[in-house]
C-alpha positions in Angstrom: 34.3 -14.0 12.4 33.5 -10.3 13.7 35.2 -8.9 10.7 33.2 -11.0 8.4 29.8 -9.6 9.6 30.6 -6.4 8.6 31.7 -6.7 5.4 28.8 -9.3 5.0 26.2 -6.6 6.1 28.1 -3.9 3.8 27.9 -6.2 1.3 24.2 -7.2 1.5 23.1 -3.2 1.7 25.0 -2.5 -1.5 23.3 -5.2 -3.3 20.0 -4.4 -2.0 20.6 -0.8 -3.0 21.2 -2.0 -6.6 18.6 -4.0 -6.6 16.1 -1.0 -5.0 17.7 1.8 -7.8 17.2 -0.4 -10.4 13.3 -0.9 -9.6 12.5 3.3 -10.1 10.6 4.3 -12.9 11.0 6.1 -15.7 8.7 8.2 -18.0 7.7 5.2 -19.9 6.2 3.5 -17.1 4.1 6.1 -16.0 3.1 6.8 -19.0 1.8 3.7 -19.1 0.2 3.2 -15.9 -1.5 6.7 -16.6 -2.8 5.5 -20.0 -4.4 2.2 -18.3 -6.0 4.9 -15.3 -7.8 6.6 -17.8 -9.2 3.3 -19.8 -10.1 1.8 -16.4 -11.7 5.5 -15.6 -13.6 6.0 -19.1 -14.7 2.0 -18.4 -16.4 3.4 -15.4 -18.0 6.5 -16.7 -19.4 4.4 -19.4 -21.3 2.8 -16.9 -22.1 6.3 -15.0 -20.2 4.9 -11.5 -17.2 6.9 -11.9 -15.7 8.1 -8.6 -15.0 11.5 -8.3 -11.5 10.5 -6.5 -10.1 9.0 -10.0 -9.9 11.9 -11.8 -8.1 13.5 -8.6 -5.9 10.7 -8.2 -5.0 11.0 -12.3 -4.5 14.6 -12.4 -2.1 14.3 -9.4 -0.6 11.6 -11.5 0.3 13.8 -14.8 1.5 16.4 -12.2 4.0 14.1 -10.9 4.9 12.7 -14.2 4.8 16.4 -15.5 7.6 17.4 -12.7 9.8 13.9 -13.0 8.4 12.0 -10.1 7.7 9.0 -12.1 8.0 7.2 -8.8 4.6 9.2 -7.7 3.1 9.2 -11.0 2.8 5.6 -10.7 1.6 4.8 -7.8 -1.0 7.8 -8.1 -2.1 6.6 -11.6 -2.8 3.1 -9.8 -4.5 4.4 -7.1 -7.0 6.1 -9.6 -7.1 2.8 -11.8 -8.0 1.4 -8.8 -10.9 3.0 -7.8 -11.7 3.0 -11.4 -12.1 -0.8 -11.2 -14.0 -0.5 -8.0 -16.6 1.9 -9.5 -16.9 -0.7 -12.3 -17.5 -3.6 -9.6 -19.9 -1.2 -8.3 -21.9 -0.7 -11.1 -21.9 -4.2 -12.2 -22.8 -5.3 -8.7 -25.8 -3.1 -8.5 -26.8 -4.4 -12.3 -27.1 -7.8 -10.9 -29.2 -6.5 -7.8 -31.1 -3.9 -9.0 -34.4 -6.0 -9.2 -34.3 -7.3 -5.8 -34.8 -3.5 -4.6 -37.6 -2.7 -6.8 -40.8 -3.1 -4.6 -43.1 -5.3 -5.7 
């Protein structure tokens, strides 16, 4: 039985390694998520909200992708998208409410 554990935890790591490798990015993929970033971020400046921390985010994103850290690139490219689609819940927020502020 103490012999079994081992190998049983030695064999669990392994496969969660595979399993790990085999969910990094590639260039493809941040691509991607980069390309959606910047429709979610002209969405946004079409409805002047647009944060000033998605274009950050985005730029840091093409860097990344630029030097190979697709890894990076992704998450920084939805991180911007994100804050892309919360400048664009903003502004449609404040559409709905606009008239309850107007003094009347």
């Amino acid at each position: 039985m103490k012999r079994k554990l081992p190998a049983l935890a030695i064999t669990l790591l392994a496969g969660l390694m595979i399993h790990v490798s085999g969910m990094a990015a590639d260039a493809t993929e941040s691509g991607a998520a980069i390309a959606k970033a910047k429709e979610t971020i002209r969405d946004a400046e079409s409805k002047v909200q647009l944060w000033t921390t998605s274009d950050i985010l985005l730029q840091d994103a093409q860097n990344a992708a630029a030097a190979g850290d697709f890894d990076l690139a992704v998450a920084l490219a939805n991180e911007a998208g994100l804050h892309a689609e919360l400048a664009v819940a903003t502004a449609e927020k404040e559409k709905q409410v606009w008239q309850k502020s107007v003094p009347k």
